[in-house]
N, C-alpha and C positions, 0 to 999 in steps of 0.2 A: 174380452179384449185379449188379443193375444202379446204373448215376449216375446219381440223379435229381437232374442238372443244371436250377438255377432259370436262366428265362430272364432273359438279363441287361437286357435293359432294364430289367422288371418289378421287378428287386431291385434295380436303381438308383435307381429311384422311389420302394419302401419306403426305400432310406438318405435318400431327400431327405423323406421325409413325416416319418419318426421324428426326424431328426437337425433340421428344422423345429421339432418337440414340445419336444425338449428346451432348443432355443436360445430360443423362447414360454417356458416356463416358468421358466427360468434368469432371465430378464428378471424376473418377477414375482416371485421369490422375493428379486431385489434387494431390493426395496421388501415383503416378505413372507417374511421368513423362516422364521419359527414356525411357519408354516401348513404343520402336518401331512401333510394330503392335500394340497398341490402337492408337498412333498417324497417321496413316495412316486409320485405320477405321475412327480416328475422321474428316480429310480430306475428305475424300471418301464421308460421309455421309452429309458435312457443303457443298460441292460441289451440292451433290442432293439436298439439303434444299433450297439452293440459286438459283437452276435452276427451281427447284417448285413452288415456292414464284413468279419469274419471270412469269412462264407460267399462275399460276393466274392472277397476274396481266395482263397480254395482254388480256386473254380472258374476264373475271370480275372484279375485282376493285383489287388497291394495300391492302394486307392484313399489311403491312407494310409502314412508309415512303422511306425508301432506294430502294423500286421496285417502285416506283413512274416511271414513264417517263420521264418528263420533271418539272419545278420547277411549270407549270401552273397545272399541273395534280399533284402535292402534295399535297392539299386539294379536290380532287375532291372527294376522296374515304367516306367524308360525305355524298355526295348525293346518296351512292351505299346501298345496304342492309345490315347491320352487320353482320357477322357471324352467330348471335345467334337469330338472328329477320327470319320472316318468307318471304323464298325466298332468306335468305343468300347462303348458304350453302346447299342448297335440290340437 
């Protein structure tokens, strides 16, 4: 069986497109609560953010604590490349 390993830039950009959506929408639901259909995009998209974030983490490092694995791998993600360092995110 093979890993169909995503590349990591490419699902870094999805965490930054998605997790964009949902902070836009967040905003406007301040001032709009009620409003159905942004409540449902804001699901919809906090849904793909948190299955993103997840699929990072299995393939390369938690970009987060809450997608950690287990409590021994919530610090591991210091010995991993940062984001912004070379080999993060390429």
């Amino acid at each position: 069986m093979s890993d169909n390993k995503p590349c990591r830039a490419e699902l870094f950009e999805w965490i930054n497109v998605v997790s964009f959506a949902v902070d836009d929408v967040k905003l406007y639901l301040d001032t709009h609560p009620h409003d159905c259909d942004a409540l449902e995009y804001f699901e919809e998209f906090k849904k793909q953010r948190v299955q993103a974030l997840k699929e990072y983490a299995k393939y390369y490092s938690p970009l987060t604590l809450d997608t950690a694995c287990t409590p021994a791998e919530r610090w591991a993600w210091i010995d991993s490349p940062w984001p912004w360092q070379e080999g993060g995110c390429q």
